[in-house]
C-alpha positions as a Markdown table, in Angstrom:
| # | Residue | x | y | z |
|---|---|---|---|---|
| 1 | Unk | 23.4 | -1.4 | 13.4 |
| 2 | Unk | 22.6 | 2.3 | 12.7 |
| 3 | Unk | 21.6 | 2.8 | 9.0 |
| 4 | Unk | 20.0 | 6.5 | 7.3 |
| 5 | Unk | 17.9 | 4.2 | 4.2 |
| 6 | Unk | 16.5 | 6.5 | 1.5 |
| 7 | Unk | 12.5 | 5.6 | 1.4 |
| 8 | Unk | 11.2 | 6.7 | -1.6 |
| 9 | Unk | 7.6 | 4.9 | -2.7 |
| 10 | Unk | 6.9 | 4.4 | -6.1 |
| 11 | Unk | 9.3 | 6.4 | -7.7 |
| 12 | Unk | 10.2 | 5.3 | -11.5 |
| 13 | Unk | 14.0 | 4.8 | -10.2 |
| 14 | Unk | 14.1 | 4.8 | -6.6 |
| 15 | Unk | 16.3 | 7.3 | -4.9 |
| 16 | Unk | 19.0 | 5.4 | -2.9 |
| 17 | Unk | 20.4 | 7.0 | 0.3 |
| 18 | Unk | 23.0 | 9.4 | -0.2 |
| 19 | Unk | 25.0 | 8.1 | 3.4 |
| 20 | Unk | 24.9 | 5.0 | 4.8 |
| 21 | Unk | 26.2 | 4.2 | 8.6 |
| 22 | Unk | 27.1 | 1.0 | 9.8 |
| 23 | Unk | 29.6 | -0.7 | 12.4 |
| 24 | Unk | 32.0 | -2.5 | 10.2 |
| 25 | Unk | 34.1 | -4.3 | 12.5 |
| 26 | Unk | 31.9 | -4.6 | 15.7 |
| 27 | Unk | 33.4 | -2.5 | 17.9 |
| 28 | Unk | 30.3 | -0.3 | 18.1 |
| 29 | Unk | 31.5 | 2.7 | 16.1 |
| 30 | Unk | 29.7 | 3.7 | 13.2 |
| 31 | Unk | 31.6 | 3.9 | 10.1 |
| 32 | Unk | 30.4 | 5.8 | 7.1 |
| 33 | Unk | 29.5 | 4.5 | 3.5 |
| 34 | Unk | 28.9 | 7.6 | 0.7 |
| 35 | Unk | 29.3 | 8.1 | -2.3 |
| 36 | Unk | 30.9 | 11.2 | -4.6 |
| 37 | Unk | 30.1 | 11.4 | -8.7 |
| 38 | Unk | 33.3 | 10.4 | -10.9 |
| 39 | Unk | 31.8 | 11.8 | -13.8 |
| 40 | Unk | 29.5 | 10.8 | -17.0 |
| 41 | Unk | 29.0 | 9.0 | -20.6 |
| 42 | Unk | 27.0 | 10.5 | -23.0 |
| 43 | Unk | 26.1 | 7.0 | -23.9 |
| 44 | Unk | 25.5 | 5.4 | -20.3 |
| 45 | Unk | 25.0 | 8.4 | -17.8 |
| 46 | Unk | 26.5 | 9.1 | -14.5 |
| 47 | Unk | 28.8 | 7.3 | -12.9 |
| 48 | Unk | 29.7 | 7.2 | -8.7 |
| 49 | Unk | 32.8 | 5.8 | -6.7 |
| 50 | Unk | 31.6 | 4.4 | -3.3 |
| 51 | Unk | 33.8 | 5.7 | -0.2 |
| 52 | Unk | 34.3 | 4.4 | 3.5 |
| 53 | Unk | 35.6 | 6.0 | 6.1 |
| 54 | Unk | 35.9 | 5.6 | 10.0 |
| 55 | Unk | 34.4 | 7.5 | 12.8 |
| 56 | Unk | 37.3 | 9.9 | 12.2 |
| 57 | Unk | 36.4 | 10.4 | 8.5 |
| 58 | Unk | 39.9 | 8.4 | 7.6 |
| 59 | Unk | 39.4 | 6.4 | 4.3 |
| 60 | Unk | 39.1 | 3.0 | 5.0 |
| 61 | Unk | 38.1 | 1.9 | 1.3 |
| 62 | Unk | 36.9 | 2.8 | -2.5 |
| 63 | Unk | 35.7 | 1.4 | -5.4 |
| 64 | Unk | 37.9 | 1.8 | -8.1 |
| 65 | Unk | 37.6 | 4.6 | -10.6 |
| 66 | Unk | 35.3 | 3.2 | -13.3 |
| 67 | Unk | 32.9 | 4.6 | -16.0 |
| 68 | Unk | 32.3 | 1.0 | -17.2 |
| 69 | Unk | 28.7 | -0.1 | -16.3 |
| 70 | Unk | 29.9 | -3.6 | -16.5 |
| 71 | Unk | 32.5 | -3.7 | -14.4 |
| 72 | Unk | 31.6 | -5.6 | -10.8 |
| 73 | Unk | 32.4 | -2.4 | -8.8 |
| 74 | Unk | 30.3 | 0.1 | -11.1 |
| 75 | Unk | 27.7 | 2.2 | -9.6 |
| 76 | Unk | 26.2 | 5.1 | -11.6 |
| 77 | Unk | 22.6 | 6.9 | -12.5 |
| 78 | Unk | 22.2 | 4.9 | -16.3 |
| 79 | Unk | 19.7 | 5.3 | -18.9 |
| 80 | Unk | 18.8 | 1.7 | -18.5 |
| 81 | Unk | 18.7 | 1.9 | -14.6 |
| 82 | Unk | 20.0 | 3.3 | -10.7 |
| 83 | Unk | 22.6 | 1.1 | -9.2 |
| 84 | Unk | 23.6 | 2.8 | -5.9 |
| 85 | Unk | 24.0 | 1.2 | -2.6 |
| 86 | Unk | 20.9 | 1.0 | -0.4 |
| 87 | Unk | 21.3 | -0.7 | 2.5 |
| 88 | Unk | 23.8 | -2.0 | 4.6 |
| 89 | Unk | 24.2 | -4.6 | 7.5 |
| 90 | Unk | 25.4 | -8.2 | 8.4 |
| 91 | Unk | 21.7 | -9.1 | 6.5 |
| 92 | Unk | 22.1 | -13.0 | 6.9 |
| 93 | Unk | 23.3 | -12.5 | 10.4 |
| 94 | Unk | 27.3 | -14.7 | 9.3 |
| 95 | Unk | 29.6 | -12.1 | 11.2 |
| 96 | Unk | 30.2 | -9.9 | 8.0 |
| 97 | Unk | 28.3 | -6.5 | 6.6 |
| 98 | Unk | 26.8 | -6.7 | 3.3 |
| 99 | Unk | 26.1 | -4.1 | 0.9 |
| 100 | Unk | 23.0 | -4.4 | -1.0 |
| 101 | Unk | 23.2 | -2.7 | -4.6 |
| 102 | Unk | 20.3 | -3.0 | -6.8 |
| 103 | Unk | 20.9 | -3.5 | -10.1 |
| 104 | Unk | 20.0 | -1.2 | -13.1 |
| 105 | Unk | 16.0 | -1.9 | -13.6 |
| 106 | Unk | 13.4 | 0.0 | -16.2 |
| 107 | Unk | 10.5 | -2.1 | -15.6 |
| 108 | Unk | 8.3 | -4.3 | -13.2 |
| 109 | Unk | 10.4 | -7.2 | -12.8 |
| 110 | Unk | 12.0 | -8.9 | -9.9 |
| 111 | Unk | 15.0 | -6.8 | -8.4 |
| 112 | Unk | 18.1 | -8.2 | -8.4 |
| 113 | Unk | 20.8 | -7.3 | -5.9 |
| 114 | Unk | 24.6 | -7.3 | -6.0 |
| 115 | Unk | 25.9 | -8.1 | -2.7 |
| 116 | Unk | 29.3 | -7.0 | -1.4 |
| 117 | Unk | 30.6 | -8.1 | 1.7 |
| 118 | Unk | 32.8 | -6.7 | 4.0 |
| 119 | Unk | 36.4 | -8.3 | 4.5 |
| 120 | Unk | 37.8 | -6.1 | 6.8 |
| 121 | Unk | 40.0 | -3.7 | 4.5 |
| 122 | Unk | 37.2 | -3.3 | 1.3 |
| 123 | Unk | 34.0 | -4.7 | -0.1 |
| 124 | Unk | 34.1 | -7.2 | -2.5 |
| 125 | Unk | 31.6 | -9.0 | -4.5 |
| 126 | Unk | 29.9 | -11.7 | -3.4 |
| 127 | Unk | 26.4 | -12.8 | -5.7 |
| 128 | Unk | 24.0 | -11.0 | -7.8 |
| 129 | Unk | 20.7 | -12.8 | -6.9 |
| 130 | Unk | 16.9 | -11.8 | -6.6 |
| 131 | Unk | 15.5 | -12.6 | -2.8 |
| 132 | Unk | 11.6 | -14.6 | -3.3 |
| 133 | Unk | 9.0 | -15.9 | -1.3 |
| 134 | Unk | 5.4 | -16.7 | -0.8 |
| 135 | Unk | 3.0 | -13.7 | 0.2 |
| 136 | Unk | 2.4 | -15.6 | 3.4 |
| 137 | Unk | 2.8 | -15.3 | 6.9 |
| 138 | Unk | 6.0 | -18.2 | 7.7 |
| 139 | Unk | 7.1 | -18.2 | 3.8 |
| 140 | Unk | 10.6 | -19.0 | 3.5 |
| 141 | Unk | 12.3 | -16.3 | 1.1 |
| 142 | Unk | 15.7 | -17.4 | -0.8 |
| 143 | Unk | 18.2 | -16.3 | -2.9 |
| 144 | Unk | 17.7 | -17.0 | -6.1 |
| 145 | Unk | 19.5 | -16.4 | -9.7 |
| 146 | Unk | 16.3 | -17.8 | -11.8 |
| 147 | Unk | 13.5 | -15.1 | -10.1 |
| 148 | Unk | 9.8 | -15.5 | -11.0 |
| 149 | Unk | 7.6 | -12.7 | -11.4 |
| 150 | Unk | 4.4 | -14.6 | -9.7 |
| 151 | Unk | 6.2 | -14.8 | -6.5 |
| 152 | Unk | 7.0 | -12.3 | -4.3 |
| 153 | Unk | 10.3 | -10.4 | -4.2 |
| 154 | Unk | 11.7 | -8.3 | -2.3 |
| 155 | Unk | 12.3 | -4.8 | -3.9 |
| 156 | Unk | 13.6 | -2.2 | -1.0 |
| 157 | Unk | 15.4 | -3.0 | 2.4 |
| 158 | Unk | 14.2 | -0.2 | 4.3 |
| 159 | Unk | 15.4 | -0.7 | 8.1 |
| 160 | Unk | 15.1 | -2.7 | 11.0 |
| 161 | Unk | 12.3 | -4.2 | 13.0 |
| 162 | Unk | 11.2 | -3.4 | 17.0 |
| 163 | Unk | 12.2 | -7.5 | 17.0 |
| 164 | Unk | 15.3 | -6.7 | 15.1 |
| 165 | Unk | 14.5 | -8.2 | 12.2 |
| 166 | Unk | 14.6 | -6.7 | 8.4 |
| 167 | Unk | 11.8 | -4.4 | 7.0 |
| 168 | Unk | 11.4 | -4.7 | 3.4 |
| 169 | Unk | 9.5 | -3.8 | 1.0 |
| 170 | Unk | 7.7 | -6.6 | -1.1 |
| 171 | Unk | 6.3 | -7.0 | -4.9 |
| 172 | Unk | 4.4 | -9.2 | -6.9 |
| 173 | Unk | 3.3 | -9.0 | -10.6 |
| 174 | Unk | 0.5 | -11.3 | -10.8 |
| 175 | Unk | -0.9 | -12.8 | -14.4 |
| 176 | Unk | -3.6 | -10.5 | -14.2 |
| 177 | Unk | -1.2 | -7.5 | -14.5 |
| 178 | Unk | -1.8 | -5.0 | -11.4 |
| 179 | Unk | 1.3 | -4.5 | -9.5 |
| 180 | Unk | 0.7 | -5.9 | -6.1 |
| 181 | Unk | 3.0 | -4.6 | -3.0 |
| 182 | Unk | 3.4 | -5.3 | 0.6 |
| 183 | Unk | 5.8 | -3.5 | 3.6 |
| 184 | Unk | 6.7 | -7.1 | 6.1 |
| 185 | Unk | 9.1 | -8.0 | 8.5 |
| 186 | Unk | 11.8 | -10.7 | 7.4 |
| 187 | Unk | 14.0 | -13.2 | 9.8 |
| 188 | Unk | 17.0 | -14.5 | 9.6 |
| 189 | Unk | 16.3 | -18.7 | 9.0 |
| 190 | Unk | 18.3 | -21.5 | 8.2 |
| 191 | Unk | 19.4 | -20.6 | 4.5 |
| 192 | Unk | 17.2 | -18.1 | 4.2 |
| 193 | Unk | 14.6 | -15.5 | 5.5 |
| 194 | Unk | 11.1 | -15.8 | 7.5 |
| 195 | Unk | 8.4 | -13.3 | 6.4 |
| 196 | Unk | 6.9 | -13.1 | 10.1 |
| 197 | Unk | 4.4 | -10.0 | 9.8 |
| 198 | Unk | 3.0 | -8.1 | 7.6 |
| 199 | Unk | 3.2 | -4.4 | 8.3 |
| 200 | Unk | 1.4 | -3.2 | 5.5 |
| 201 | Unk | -0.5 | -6.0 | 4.1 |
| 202 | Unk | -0.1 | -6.4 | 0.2 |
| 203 | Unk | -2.8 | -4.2 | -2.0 |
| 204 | Unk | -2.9 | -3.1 | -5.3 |
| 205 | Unk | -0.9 | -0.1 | -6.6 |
| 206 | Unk | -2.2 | 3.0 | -7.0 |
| 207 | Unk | -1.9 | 4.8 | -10.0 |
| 208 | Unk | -2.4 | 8.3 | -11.3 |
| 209 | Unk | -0.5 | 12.0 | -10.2 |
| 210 | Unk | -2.6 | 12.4 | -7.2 |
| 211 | Unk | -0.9 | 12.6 | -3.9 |
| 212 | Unk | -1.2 | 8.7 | -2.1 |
| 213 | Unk | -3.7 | 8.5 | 0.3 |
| 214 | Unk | -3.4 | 5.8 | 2.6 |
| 215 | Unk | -5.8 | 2.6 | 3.8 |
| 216 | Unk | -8.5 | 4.1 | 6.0 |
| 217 | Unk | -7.0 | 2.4 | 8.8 |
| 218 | Unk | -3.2 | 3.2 | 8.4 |
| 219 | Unk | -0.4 | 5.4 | 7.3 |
| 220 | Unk | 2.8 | 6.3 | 6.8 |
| 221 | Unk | 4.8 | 9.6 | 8.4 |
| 222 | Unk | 8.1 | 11.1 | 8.4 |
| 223 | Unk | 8.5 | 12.4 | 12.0 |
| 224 | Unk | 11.0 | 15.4 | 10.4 |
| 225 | Unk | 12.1 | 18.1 | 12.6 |
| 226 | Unk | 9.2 | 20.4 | 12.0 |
| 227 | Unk | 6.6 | 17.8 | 13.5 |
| 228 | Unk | 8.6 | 17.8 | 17.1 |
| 229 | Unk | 7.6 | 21.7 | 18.3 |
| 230 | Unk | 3.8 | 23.0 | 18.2 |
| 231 | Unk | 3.4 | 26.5 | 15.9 |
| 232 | Unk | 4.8 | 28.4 | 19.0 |
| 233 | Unk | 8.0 | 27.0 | 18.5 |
| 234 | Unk | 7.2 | 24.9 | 21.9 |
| 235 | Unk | 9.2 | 21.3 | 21.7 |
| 236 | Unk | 6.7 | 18.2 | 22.0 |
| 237 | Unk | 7.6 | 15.9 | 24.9 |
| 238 | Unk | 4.9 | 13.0 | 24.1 |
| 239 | Unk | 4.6 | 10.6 | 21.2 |
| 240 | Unk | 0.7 | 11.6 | 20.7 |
| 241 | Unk | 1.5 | 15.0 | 20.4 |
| 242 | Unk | 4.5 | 14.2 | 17.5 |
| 243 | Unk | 1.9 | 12.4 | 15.9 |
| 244 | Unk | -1.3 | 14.8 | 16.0 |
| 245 | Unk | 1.5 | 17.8 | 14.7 |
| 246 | Unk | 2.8 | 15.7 | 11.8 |
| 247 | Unk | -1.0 | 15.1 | 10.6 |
| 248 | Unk | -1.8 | 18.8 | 11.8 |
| 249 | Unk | 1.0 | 19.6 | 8.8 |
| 250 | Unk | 0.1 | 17.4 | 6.3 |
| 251 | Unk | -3.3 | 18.4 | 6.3 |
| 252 | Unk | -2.6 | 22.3 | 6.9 |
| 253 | Unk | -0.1 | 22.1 | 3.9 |
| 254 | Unk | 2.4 | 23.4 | 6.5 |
| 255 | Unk | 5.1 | 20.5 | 5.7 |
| 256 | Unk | 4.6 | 17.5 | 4.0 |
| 257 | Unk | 7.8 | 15.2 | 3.9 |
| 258 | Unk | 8.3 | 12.6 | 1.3 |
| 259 | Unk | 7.1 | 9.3 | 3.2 |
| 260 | Unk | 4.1 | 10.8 | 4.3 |
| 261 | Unk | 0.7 | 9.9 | 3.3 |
| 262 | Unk | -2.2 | 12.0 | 3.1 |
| 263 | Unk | -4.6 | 10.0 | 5.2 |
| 264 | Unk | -8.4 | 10.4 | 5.3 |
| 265 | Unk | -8.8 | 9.9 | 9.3 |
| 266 | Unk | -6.9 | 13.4 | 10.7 |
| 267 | Unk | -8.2 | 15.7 | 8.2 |
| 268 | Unk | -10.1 | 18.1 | 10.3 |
| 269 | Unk | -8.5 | 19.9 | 13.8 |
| 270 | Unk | -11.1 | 18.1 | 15.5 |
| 271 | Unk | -10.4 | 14.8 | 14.4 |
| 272 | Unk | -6.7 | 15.1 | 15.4 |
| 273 | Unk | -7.9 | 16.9 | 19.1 |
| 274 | Unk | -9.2 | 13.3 | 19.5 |
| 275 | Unk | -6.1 | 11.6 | 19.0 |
| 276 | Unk | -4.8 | 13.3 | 22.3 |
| 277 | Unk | -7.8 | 10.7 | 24.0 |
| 278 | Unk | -6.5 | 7.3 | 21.7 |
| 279 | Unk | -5.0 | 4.7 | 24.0 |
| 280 | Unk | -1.0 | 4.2 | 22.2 |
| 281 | Unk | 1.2 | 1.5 | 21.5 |
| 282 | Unk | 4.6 | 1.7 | 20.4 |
| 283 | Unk | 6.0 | -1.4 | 19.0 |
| 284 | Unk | 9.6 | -1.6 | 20.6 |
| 285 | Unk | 8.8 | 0.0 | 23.9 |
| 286 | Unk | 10.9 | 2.9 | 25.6 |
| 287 | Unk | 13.5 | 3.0 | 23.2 |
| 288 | Unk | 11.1 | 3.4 | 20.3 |
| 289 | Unk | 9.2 | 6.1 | 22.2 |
| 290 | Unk | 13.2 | 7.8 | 22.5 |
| 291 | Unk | 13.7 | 7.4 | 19.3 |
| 292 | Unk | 10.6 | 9.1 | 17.8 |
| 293 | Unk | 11.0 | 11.9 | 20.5 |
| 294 | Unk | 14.8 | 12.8 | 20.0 |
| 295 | Unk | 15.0 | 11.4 | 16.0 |
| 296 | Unk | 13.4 | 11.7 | 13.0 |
| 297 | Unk | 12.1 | 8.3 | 11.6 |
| 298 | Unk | 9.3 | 7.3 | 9.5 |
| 299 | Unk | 6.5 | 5.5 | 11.1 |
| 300 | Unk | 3.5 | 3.4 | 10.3 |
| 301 | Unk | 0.6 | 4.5 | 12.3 |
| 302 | Unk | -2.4 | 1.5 | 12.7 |
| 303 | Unk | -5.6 | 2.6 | 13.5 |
| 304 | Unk | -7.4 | -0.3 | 15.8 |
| 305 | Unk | -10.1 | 0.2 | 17.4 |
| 306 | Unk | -10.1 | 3.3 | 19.5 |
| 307 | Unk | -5.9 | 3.3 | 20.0 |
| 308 | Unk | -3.1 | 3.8 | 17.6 |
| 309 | Unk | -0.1 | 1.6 | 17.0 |
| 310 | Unk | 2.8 | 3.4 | 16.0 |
| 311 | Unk | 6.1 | 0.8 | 14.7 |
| 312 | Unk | 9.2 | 2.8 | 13.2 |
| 313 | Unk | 10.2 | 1.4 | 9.7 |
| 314 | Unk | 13.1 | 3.3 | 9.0 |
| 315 | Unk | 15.5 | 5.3 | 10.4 |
């Protein structure tokens, strides 16, 4: 299932996607899940109705008119919090879509989700639960209504897997107070979820104002539209080349998109002539390689040894 997931790191309210797109019914068509503002309280903030609306842009559903923030169906930019849709897909894999809606947060503290599911003719509410597990390869991560913040939870679903799994983005607030976050891959098991891999091991967060720089031996891209041609306007048929014009813009200040990190590898035009000789892996094969080529999605680029492995996160 297609899905366009907002990916915004470390923002005090994290900006949820604007448009979602996902195949409702199974018939291979994307339908489309948006949003439009219904207006504001001076006491609460801004309040959104959430729209569907087939391949043809015929309305298939809406939320109902509401600027109560505790109504079941309420989504809004509040004071006390964003809750906006972020992702959606059949997440626990039982033949019916889910939407996942954060609920309102203003501070570090395990996120809880609404979830909708899809009947067919609307989305209706289904539980409000936080999903925890161990920070361990083969934890089992639940559902839970009675989170703690010593475990890990997940706080972002960002996109989908080279395995076809879920990528998500984990945190822990351990007793001694640093925030502590992870990017892993999470299957579908039993009554639950499987963290199989890490993608971005758990570390720290950063503080400060300073731009992020990433690990010495990874980091994170947005392959936009202006990283696919050279500065002659030339489009760029290999992966390698993608990759060496993205860092080429970063560290020229040309373009810098959101997701991207400043890394401390590619700084210099001679470091990024050499990536042209790195040996390259693309997790997911072909199609991955297709989809970084003709799309724009953000990556996570691994340094190892003398080759780069590049895995798309997110759409």
């Amino acid at each position: 299932m297609e899905m366009i997931c907002g990916f915004c790191y470390g923002d005090e309210f994290p900006t949820e996607p604007e448009v979602l797109r996902v195949d409702l019914n199974g018939d291979g068509v994307m339908e489309q899940i948006s949003r439009r503002k219904l207006g504001s309280d001076t006491q609460q903030g801004i309040f959104y109705q959430i729209v569907v609306k087939n391949s043809q842009a015929a309305m298939l559903w809406k939320s109902p008119e509401v600027l109560d923030a505790s109504h079941p169906l309420a989504f809004g930019e509040w004071d006390f919090g964003v809750s906006l849709p972020q992702f959606a897909a059949d997440v626990d894999h039982d033949g019916q879509v889910e939407l996942l809606v954060p609920a309102p947060q203003s501070d570090v503290s395990p996120t809880t989700f609404r979830m909708l599911k899809w009947t067919g003719t609307a989305f209706e509410p289904h539980q409000a639960k936080s999903l925890v597990g161990k920070g361990q390869k083969g934890a089992v991560f639940r559902w839970t209504d009675a989170p703690s913040s010593s475990a890990y939870w997940v706080e972002k679903w960002i996109g989908t897997s080279a395995e076809g799994s879920w990528v998500v983005k984990l945190v822990m607030l351990p007793n001694s107070g640093s925030v502590v976050t992870a990017l892993a891959v999470l299957a579908v098991k039993d009554d639950g979820f499987e963290l199989v891999r890490w993608i971005e091991s758990p570390a720290p967060l950063g503080g400060g104002d300073e731009p992020a720089t990433a690990q010495p031996d990874s980091y994170r891209a947005r392959l936009s539209a202006g990283d696919h041609a050279n500065s002659a306007g030339v489009v760029l048929k290999k992966v390698l080349e993608v990759l060496r014009q993205d860092r080429a813009n970063v560290h020229r200040g040309t373009h810098r998109d959101t997701e991207d990190d400043v890394d401390a590898i590619f700084s210099t035009a001679e470091s990024r002539e050499g990536m042209a000789q790195m040996q390259l892996r693309v997790v997911g094969g072909a199609k991955a390689e297709a989809s970084i080529l003709n799309d724009t999605p953000v990556v996570e680029v691994k340094i190892i040894n003398d080759g780069l492995q590049v895995e798309i996160i997110s759409p």
